[in-house]
C-alpha positions as CSV (number, residue, x, y, z in Angstrom):
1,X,-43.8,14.6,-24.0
2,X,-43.2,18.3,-23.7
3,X,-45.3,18.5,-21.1
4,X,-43.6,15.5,-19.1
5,X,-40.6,17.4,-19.5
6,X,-41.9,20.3,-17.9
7,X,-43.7,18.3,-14.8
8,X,-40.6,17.3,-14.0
9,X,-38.3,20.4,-14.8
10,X,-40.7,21.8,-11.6
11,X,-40.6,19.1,-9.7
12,X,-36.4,19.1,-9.7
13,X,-37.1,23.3,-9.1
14,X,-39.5,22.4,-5.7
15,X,-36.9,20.2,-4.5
16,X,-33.8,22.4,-4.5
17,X,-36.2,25.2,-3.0
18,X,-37.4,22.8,-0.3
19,X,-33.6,21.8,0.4
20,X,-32.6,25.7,0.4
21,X,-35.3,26.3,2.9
22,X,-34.8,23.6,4.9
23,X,-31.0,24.1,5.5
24,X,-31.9,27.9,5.8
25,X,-34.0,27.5,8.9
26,X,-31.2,24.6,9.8
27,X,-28.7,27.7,10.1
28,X,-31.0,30.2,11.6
29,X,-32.3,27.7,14.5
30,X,-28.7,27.4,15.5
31,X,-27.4,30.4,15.3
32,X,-30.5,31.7,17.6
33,X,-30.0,28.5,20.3
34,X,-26.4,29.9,20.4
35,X,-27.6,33.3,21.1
36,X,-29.9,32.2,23.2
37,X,-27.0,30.0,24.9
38,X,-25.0,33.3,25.6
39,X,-27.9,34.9,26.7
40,X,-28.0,32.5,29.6
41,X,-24.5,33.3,30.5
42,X,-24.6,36.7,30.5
43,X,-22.6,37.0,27.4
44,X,-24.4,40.0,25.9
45,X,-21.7,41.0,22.8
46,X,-21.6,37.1,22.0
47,X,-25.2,36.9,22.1
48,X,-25.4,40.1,20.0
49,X,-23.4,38.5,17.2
50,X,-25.8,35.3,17.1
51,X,-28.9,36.9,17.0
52,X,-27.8,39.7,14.2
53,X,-26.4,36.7,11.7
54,X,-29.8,34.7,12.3
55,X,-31.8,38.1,11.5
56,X,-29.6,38.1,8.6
57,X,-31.0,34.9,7.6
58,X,-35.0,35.2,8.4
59,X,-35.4,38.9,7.9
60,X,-38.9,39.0,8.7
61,X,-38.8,36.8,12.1
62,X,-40.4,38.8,15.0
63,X,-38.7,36.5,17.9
64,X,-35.6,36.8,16.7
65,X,-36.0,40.7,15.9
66,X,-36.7,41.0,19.6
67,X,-34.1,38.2,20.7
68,X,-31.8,40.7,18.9
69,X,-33.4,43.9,20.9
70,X,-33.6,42.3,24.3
71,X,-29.6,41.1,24.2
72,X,-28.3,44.8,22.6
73,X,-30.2,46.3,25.2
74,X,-28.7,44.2,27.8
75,X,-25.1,44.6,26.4
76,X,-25.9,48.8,26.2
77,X,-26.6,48.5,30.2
78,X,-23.3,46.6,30.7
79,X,-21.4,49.1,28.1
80,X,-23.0,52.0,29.9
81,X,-21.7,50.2,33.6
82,X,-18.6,49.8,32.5
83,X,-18.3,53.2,31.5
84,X,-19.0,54.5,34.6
85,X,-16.3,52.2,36.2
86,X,-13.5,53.3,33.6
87,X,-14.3,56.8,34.5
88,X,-14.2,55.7,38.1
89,X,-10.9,53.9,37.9
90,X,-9.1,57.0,36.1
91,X,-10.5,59.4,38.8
92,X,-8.8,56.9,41.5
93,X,-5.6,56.7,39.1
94,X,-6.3,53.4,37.9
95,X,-4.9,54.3,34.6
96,X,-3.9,50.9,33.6
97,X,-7.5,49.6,34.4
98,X,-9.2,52.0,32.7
99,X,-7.0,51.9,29.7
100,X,-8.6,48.4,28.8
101,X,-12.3,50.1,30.3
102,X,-12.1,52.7,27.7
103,X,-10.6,50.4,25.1
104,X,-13.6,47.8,25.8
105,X,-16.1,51.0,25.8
106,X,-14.7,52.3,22.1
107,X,-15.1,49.2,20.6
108,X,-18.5,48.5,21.3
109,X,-19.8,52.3,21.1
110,X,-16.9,53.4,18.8
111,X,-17.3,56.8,21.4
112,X,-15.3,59.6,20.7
113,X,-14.4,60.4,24.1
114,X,-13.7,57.1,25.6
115,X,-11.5,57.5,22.3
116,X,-9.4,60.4,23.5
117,X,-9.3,59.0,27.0
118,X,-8.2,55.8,25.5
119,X,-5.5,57.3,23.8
120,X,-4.1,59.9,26.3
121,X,-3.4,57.1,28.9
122,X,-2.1,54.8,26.4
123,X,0.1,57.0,25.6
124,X,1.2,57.9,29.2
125,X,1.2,54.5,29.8
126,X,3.4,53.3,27.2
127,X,5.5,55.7,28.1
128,X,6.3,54.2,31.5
129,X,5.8,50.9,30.5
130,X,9.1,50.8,27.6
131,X,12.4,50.8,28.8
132,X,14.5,54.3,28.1
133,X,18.1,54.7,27.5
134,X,20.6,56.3,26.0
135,X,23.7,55.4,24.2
136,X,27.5,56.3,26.3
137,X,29.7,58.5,24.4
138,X,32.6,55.8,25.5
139,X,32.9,52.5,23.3
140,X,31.9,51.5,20.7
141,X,29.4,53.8,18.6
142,X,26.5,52.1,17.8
143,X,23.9,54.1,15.4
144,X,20.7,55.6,17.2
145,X,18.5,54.2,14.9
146,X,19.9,50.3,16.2
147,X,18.1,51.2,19.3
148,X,15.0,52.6,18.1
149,X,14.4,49.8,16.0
150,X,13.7,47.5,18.9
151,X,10.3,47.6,20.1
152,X,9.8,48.3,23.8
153,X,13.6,50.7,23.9
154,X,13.0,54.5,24.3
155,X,15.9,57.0,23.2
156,X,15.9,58.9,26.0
157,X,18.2,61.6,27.7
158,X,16.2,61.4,30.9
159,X,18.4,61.4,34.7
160,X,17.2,57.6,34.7
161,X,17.8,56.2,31.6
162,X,20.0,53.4,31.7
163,X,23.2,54.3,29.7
164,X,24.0,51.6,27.5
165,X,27.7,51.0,26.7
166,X,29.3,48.8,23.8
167,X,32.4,47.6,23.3
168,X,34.3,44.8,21.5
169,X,37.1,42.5,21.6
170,X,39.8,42.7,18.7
171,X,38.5,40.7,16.3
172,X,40.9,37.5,16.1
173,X,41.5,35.9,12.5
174,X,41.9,32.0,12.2
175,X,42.7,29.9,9.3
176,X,41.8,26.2,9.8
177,X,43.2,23.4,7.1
178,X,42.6,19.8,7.0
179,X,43.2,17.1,4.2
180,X,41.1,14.4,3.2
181,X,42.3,11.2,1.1
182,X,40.0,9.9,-1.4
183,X,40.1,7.1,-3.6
184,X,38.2,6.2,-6.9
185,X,39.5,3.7,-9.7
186,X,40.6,4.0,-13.1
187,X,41.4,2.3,-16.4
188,X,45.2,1.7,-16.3
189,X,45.6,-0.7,-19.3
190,X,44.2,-3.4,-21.1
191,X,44.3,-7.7,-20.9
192,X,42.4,-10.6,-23.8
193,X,40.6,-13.0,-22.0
194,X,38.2,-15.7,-23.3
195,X,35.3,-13.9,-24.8
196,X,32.5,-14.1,-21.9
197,X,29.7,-14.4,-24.5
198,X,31.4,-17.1,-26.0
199,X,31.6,-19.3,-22.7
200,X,27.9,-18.4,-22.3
201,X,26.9,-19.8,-25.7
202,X,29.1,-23.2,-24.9
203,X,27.2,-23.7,-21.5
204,X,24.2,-23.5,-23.1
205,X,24.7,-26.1,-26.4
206,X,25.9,-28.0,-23.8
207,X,22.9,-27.8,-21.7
208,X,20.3,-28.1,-24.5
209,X,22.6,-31.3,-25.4
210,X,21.9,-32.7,-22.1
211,X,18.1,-32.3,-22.5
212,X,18.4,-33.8,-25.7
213,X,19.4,-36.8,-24.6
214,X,17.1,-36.8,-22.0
215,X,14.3,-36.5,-24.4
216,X,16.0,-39.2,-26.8
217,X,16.0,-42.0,-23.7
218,X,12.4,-40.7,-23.1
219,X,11.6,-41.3,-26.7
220,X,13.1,-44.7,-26.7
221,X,11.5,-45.8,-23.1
222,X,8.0,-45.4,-24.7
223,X,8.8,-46.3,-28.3
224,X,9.3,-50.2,-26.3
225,X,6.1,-49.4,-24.3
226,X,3.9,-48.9,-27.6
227,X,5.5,-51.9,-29.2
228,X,4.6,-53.8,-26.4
229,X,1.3,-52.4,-26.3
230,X,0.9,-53.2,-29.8
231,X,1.5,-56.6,-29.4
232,X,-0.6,-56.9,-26.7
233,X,-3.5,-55.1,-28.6
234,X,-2.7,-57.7,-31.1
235,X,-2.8,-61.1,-29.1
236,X,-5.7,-59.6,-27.5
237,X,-7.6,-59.1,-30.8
238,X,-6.8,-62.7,-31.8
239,X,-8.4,-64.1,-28.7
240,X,-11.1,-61.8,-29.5
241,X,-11.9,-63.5,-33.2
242,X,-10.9,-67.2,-31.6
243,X,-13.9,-67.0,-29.1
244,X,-16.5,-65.0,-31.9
245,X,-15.7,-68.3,-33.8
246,X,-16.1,-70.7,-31.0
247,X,-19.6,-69.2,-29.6
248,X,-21.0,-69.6,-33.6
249,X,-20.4,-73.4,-33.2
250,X,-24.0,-75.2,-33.3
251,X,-23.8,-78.0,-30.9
252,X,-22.1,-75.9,-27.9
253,X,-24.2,-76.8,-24.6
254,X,-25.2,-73.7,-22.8
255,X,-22.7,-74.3,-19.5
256,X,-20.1,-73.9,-22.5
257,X,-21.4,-71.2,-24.3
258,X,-22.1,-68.5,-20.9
259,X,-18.6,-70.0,-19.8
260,X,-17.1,-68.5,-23.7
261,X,-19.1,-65.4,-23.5
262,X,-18.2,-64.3,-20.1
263,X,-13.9,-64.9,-21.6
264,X,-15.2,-63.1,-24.6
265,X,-16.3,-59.8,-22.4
266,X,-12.8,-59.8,-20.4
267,X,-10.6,-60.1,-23.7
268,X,-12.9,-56.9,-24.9
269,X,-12.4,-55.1,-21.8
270,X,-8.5,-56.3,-21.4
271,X,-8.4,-54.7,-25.3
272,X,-10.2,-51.4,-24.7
273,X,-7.4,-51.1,-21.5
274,X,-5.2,-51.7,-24.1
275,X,-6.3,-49.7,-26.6
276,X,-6.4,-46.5,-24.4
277,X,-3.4,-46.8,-23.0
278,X,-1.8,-47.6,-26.9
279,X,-3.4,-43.8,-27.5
280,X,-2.3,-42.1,-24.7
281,X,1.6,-43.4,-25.0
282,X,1.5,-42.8,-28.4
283,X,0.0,-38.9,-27.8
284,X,3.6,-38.4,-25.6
285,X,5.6,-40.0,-27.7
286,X,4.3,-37.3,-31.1
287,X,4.9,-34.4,-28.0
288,X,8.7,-35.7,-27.1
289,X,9.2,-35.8,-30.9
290,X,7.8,-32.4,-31.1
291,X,10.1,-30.9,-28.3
292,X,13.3,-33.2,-29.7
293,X,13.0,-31.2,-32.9
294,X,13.0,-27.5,-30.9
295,X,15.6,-28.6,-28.8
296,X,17.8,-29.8,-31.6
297,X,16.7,-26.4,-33.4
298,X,17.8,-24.2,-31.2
299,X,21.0,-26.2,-30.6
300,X,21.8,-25.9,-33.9
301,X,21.0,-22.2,-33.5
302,X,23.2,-21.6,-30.6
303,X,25.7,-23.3,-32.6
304,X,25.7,-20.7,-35.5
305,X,26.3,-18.3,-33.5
306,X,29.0,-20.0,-32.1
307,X,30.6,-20.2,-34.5
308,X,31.0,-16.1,-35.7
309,X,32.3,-15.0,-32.0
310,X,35.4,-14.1,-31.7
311,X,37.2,-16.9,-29.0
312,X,39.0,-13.3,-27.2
313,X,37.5,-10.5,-26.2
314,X,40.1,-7.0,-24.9
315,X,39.0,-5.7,-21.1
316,X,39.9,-2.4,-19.6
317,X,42.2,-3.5,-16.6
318,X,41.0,-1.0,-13.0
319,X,43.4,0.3,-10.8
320,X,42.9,2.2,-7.2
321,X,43.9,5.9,-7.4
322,X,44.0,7.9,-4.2
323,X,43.9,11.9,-4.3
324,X,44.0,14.7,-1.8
325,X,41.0,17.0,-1.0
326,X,42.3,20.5,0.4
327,X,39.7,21.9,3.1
328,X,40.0,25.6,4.2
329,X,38.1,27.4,6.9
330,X,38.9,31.1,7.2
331,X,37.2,32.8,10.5
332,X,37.0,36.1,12.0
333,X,35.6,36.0,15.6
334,X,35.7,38.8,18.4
335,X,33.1,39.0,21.5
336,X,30.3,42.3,21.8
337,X,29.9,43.6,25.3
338,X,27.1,45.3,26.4
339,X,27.2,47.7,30.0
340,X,24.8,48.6,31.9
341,X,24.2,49.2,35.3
342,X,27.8,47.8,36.0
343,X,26.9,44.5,34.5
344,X,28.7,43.2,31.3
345,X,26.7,41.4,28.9
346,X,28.8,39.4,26.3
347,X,27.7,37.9,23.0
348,X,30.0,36.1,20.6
349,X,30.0,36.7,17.2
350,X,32.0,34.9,14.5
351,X,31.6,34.7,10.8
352,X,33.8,32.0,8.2
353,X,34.8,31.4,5.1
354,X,34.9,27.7,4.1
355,X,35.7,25.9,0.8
356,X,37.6,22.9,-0.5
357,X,39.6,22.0,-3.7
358,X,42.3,19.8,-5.2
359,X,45.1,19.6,-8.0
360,X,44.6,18.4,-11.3
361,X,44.4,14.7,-12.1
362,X,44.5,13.6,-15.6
363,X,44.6,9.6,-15.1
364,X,41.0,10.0,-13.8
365,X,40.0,13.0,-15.5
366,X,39.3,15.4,-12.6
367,X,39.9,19.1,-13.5
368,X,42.3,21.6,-11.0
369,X,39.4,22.7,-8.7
370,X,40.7,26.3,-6.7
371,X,39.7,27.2,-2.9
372,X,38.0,30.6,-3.3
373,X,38.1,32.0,0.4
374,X,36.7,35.4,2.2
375,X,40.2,37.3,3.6
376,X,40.4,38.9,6.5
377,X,39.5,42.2,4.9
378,X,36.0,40.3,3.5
379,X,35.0,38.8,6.9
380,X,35.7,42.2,8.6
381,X,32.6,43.3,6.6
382,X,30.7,40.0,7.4
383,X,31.7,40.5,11.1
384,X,29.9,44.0,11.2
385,X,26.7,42.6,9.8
386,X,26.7,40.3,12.4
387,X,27.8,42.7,15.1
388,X,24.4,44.7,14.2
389,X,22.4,41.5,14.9
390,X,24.1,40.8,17.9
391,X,23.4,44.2,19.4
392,X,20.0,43.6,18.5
393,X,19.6,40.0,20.4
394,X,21.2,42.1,23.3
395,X,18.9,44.8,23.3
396,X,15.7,42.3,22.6
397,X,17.1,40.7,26.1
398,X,16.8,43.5,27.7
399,X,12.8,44.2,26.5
400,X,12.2,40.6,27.5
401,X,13.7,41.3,31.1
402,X,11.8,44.3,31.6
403,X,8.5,42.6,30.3
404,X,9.5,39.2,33.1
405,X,10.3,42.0,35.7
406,X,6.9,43.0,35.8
407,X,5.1,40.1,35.3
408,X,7.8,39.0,38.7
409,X,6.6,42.1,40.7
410,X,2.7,41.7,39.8
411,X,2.8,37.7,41.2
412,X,4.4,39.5,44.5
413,X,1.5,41.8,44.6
414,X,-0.8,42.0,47.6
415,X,-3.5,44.0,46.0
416,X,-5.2,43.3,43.4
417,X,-5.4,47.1,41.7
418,X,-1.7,46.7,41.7
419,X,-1.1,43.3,39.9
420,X,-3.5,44.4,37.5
421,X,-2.1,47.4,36.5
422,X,1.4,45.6,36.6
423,X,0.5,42.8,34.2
424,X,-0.9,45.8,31.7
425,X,2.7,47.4,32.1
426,X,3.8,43.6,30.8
427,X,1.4,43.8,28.3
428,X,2.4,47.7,27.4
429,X,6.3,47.1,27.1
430,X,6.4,45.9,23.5
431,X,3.7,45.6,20.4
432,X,2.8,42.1,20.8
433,X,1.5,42.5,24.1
434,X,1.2,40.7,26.6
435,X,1.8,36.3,26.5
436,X,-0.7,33.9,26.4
437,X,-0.4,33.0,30.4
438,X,-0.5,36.9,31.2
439,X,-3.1,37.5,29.1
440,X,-5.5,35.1,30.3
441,X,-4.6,36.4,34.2
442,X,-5.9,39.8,33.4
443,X,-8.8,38.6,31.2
444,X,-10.1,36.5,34.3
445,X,-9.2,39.5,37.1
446,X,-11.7,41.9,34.4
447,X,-14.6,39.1,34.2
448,X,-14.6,38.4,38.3
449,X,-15.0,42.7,38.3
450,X,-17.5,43.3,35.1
451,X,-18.5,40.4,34.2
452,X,-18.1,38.9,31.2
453,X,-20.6,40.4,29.0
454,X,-18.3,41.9,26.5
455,X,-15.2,39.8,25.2
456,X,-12.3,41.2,26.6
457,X,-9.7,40.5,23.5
458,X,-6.8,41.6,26.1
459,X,-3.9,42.3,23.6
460,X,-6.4,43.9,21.1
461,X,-7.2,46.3,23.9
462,X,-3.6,46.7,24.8
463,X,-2.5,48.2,21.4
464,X,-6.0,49.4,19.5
465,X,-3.3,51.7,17.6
């Protein structure tokens, strides 16, 4: 026994081993086809990543150890090319270009130099890419740090900064009251009427007298039927003895005889007829009896309790009862204006106080419920809040602008350099780079000039810091 136990303890082991192996060279055969896949179209970094994970999972697998060698050495020879070019590109002034070069080139070799490059014209870059202004002394004074805190504005006290003026409308208050009529109902007195459960109980003796009587005639009906059955049964049986007699007679001839036997055999059968149908009437008649006595039972039953209700019953009398609800809207609204350039930028803002309440009510039990309202003093506080957000949906307008301007003056390009470098700047303005459709346009214009054998990850590259 022990050593059946055993057998198959190993034979449960060499199965789960198989299975591991199997699905292990499962995984490794497709990560290598997908290698080899990228291989075939050129995609070296892809390729790269396949064929490192399946060395991962066979260790020890020559062809994939030199899959691996043969597609790093082939991405190396497009790194090193591209390298060339981003050097290229920032000796023609391409800066734009060879920001995302350098940026590709750093990822891949993590080089120190295409580092500092990368970073230098990033940071030139940026610089022209972000919008700079500087606040007007006139209007309203809005805090420096409102401006700074919107990515793709530069604080700047540069000749061309665009001055950026605010100013704001006296802030109007408004108080806006409306009443609402409700109605609910209430218990306004008191009447006797004839107790419900009482009328109840009276259609119901009443009801179970009416099957009663229906039972009774039912009882009757078949109490005839069996005597009639029984006399029947009796008549028949005497016919039955008559003809026993009659065949026992010695000198009948035998014309006579088969004529009393073959009377004999009906009267039997006639009696048997008889007999089960006695039985059967007599079976529904004991049920009928059966339910009679229920039914009378629980007559009688409905009658005792009858009898200890009370005949009237007092009932809370309803009544409609209409009340007024106060509503209350207190509001504070004034319009932001932002200038720049001679152009006037307005943005509402508006902030309110709403609540609703009514008097006591006593007959329906509803409690004095106060309006509790924001003055003009409290909104004025509110209003400021919102003023700062406003400000900042103004100045976020004006990064999204700057970001469409370029992407507008790149599709009216001629050359190619040029809407390149443009669609960077797009990209450049604020953190989150450039959009999807943007994104893709520069990802395609760096494949149809390198190739694709690294992945250009165009926002990545954009913003490695």
């Amino acid at each position: 026994m022990a050593n059946l136990k055993t057998s198959i303890h190993q034979h449960k082991l060499w199965l789960v081993i198989t299975c591991l192996l199997i699905l292990n060279g499962c995984a490794h055969q497709n990560l290598t086809d997908a290698g080899q896949q990228f291989m075939a179209q050129q995609q070296f970094e892809l390729a790269v990543a396949k064929f490192s994970a399946a060395a991962k999972e066979e260790p020890d697998n020559k062809e994939t150890a030199q899959q691996l060698a043969h597609a790093t050495s082939q991405l190396n020879n497009w790194i090193g090319n591209l390298e060339q070019q981003a050097v290229l590109a920032q000796k023609n002034q391409q800066l734009a270009k060879s920001l995302l070069l350098y940026g590709k080139v750093f990822q891949i070799t993590r080089s120190p130099v295409a580092n500092s490059r990368y970073k230098a014209i990033h940071q030139k870059l940026r610089a022209q890419s972000v919008l700079d202004v500087s606040l007007s002394n006139k209007g309203l004074k809005i805090r420096p740090q409102q401006v700074s805190e919107v990515d793709g504005l530069l604080l700047s006290s540069k000749r061309y900064a665009r001055v950026l003026k605010f100013s704001q409308s006296t802030p109007i208050f408004d108080i806006e009251q409306s009443t609402t009529t409700l109605q609910t109902q209430y218990v306004s007195g008191r009447q006797t009427i004839v107790n419900p459960e009482l009328l109840k109980l009276q259609d119901a003796i009443a009801h179970n007298e009416e099957l009663e009587h229906d039972t009774d005639d039912k009882i009757d009906y078949l109490s005839r039927k069996i005597r009639q059955l029984q006399h029947t049964k009796n008549t028949q049986k005497t016919q039955t003895s008559s003809l026993i007699t009659q065949l026992t007679a010695s000198n009948l001839s035998s014309v006579k005889k088969l004529q009393l036997e073959q009377h004999l055999a009906t009267v039997n059968y006639s009696l048997a007829q008889t007999t089960n149908q006695l039985q059967d009437r007599q079976h529904s008649l004991n049920t009928l009896r059966q339910l009679d006595r229920r039914q009378l039972e629980e007559t009688n039953a409905l009658a005792h309790d009858l009898a200890y209700l009370s005949p009237t019953v007092q009932v809370p009398v309803y009544s409609d009862y209409q009340y007024q609800i106060q509503h209350q809207t207190n509001s504070l609204a004034a319009t932001l204006y932002l200038t720049i350039n001679n152009q006037v930028r307005p943005a509402s803002i508006r902030v309110e106080s709403t609540d609703q309440g009514h008097a006591a009510h006593p007959a329906i039990e509803l409690a004095h419920d106060p309006m509790i309202l924001s003055n003009k003093n409290q909104l004025a506080a509110q209003l400021n809040q919102q003023r700062d957000l406003a400000v900042k949906r103004l100045l976020t307008e004006l990064v999204d602008e700057r970001k469409l301007d370029f992407y507008h003056q790149s599709q009216q390009a001629i050359n190619s350099d040029k809407r390149l470098a443009l669609l960077i700047k797009h990209g450049l303005v604020t953190r989150d780079g450039a959009n999807k459709q943007v994104s893709e346009q520069i990802k395609q214009m760096l494949i149809l000039e390198y190739g694709n054998g690294g992945e250009f990850t165009i926002n990545k590259l954009l913003h490695l810091y």
